[in-house]
Backbone as CSV, one residue per row, in Angstrom:
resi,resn,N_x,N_y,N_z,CA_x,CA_y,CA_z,C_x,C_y,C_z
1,UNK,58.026,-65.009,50.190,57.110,-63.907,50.373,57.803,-62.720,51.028
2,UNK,58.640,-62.900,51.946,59.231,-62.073,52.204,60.134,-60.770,51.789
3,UNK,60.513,-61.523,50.617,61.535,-60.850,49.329,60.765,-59.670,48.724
4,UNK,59.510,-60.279,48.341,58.505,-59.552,47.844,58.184,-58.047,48.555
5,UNK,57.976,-58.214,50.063,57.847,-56.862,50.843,59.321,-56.001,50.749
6,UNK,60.305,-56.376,50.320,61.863,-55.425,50.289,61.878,-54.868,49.289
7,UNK,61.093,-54.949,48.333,61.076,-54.258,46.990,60.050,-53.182,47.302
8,UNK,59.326,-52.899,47.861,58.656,-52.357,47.979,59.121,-50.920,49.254
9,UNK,59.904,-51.183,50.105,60.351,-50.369,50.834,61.264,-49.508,50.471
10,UNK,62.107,-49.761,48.663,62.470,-48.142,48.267,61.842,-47.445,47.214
11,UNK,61.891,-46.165,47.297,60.725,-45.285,46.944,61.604,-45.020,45.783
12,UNK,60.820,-44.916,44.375,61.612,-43.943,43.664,61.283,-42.500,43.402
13,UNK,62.575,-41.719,43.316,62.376,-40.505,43.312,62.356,-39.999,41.815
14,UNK,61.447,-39.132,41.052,61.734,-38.473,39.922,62.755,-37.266,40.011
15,UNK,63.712,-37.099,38.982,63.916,-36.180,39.042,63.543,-35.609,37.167
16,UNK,64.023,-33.914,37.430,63.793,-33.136,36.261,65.058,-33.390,34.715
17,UNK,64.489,-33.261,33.697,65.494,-33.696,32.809,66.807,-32.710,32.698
18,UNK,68.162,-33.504,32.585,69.150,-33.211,32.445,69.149,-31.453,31.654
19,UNK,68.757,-31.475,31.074,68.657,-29.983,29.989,67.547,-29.193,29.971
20,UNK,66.568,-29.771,31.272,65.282,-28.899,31.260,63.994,-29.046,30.108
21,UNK,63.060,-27.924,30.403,61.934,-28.286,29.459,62.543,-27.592,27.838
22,UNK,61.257,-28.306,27.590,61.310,-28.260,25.848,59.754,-27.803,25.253
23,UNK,59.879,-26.399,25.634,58.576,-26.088,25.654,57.803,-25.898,24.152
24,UNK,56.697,-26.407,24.013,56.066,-26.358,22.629,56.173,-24.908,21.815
25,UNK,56.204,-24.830,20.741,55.773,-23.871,19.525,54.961,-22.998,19.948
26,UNK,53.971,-22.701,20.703,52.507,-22.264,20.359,52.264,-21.406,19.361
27,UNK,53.104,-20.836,19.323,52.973,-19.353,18.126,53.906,-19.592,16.423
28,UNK,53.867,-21.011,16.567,54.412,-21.772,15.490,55.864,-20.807,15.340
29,UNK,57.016,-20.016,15.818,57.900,-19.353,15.632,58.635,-20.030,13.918
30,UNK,59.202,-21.396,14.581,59.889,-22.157,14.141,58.987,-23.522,13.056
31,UNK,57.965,-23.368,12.938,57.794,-23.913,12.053,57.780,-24.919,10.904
32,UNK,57.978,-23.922,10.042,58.648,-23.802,9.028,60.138,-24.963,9.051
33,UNK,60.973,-24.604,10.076,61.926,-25.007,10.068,61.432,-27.064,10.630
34,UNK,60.863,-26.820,11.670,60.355,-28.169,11.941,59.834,-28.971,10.891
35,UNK,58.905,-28.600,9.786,58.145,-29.167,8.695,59.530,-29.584,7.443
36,UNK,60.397,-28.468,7.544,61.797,-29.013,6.708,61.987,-30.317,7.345
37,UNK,62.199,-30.591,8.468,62.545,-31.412,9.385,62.078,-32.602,8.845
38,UNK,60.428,-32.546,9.144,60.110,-33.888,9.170,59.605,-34.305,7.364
39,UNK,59.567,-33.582,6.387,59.562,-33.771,5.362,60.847,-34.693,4.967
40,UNK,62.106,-34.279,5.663,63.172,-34.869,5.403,63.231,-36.724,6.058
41,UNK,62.622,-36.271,7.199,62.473,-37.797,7.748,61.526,-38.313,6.900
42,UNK,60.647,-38.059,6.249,59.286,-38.965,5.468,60.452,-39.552,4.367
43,UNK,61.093,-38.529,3.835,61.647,-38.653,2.425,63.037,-40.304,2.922
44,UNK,63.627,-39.799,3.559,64.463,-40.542,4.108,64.183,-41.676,4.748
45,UNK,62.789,-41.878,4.428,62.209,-43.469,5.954,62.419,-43.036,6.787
46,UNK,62.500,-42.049,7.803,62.448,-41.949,9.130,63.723,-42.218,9.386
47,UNK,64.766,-42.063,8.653,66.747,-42.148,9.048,67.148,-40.734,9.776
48,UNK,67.166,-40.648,11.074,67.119,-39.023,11.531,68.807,-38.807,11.082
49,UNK,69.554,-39.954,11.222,71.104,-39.517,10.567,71.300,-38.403,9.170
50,UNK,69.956,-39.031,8.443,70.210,-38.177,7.021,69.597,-36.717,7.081
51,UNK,69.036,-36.510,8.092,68.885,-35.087,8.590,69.022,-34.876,9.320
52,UNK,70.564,-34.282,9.915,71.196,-34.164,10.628,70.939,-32.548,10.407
53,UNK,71.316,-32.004,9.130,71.575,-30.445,8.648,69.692,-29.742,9.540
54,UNK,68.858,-30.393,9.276,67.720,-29.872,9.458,67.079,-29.699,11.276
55,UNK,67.823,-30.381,11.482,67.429,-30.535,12.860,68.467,-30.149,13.486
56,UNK,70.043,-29.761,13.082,70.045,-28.511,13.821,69.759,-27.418,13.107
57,UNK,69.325,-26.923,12.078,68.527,-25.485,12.173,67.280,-25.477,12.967
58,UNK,66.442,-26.684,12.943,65.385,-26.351,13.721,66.055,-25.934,15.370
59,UNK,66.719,-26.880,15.602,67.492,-26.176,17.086,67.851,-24.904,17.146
60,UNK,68.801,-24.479,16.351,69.022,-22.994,16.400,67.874,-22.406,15.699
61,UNK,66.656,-22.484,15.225,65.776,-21.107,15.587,65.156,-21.379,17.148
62,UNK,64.971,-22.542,17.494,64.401,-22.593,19.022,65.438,-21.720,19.493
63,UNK,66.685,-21.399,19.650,67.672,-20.748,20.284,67.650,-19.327,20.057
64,UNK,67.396,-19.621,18.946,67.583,-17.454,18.501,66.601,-17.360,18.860
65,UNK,65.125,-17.755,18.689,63.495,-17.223,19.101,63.305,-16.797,20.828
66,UNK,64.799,-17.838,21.050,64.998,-17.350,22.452,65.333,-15.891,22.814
67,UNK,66.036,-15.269,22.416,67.166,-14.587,22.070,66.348,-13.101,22.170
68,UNK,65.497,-13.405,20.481,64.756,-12.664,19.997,63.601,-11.836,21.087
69,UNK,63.020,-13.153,21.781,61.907,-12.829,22.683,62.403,-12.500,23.936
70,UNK,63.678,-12.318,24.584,64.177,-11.521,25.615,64.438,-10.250,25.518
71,UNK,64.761,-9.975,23.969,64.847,-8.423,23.697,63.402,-8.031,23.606
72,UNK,62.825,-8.384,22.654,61.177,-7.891,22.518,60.002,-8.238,23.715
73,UNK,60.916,-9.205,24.758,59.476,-9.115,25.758,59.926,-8.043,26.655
74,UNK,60.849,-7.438,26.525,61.675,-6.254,27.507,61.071,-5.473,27.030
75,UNK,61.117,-4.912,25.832,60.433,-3.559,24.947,59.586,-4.167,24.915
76,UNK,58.583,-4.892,24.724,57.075,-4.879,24.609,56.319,-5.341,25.603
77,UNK,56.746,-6.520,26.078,55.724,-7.472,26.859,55.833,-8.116,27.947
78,UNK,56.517,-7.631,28.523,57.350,-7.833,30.170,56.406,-9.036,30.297
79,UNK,55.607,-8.973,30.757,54.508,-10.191,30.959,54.801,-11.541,29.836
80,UNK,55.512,-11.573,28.711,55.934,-12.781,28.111,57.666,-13.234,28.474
81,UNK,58.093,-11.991,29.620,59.504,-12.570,29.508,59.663,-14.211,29.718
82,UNK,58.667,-15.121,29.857,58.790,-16.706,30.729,58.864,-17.264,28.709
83,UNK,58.512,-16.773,28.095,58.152,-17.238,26.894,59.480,-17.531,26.415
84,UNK,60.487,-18.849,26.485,61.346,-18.891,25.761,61.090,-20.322,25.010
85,UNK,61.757,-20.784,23.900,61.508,-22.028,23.301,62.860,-22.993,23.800
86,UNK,63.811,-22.215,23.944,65.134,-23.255,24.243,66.139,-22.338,24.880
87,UNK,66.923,-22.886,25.898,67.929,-22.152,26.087,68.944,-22.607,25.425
88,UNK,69.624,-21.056,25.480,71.278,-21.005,24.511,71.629,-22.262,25.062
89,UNK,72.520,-22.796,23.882,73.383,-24.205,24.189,74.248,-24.309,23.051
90,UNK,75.537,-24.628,23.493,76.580,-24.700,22.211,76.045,-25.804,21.397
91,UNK,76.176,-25.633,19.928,75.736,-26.931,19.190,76.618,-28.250,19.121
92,UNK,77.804,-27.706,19.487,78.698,-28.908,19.837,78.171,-30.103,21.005
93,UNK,77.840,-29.302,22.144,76.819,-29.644,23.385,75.649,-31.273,23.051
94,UNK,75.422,-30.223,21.781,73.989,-31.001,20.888,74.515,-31.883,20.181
95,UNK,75.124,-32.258,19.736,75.930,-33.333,18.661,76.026,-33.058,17.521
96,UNK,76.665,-31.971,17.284,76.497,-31.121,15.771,77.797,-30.912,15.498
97,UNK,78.687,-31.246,16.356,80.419,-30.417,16.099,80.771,-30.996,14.761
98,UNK,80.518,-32.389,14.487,80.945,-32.701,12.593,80.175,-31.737,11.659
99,UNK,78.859,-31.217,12.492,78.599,-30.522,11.232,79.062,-28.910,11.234
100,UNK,79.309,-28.384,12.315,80.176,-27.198,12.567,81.355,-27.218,11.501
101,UNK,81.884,-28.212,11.967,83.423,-28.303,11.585,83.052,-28.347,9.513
102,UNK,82.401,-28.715,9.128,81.948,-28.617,7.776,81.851,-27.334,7.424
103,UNK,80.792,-26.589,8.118,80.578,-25.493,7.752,81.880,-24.395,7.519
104,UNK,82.234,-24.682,8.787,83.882,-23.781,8.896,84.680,-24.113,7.994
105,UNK,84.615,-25.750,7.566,85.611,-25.428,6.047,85.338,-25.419,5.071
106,UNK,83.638,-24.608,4.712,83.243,-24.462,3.298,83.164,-23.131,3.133
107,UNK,83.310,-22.586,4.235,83.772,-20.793,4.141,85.392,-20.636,3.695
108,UNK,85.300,-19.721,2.639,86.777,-19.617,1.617,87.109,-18.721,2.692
109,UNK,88.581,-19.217,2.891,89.257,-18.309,3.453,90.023,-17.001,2.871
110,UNK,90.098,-16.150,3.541,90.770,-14.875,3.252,92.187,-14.759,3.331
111,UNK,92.810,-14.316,1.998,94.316,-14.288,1.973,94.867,-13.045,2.771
């Protein structure tokens, strides 16, 4: 019985997630890009590997919408500057560098 009361004497503490919030859509920005998303997971059984390409574009519009809405809540809406969907983050960061590295070598290079 005793054992029982020592478990109880440490507290756990929460803390906040590693990369912060992940704040919802409300104004559906990104969309579009999300519904690519999960159309791809239906099609695929739910294999998030085979949409890899879709989910990071949905990441990078959360990133640019960021972007977007720091310039336009300055000129318009000071009162929405809190309105961001994601902060900037390298996509490498995100687990995308194989697909970076694709992209970079399907652009023809210049002689």
């Amino acid at each position: 019985m005793s054992t029982a009361m020592n478990f109880s004497s440490k507290s756990f503490t929460p803390r906040p997630p590693d990369k912060g919030a992940f704040p919802l859509d409300h104004f559906g920005e990104c969309s579009a890009f999300k519904e690519r998303f999960m159309e791809c997971l239906r099609q695929s059984g739910y294999e998030s590997a085979a949409c890899r390409q879709s989910a990071m574009a949905y990441l990078e519009c959360r990133m640019d919408r960021r972007r977007l809405c720091s310039l336009k809540c300055v000129l318009l809406f000071s009162s929405f500057l809190l309105r961001q969907l994601m902060a900037n983050e390298p996509l490498e960061k995100l687990g995308f560098k194989d697909l970076i590295n694709e992209k970079s070598e399907e652009k023809p290079k210049k002689s």
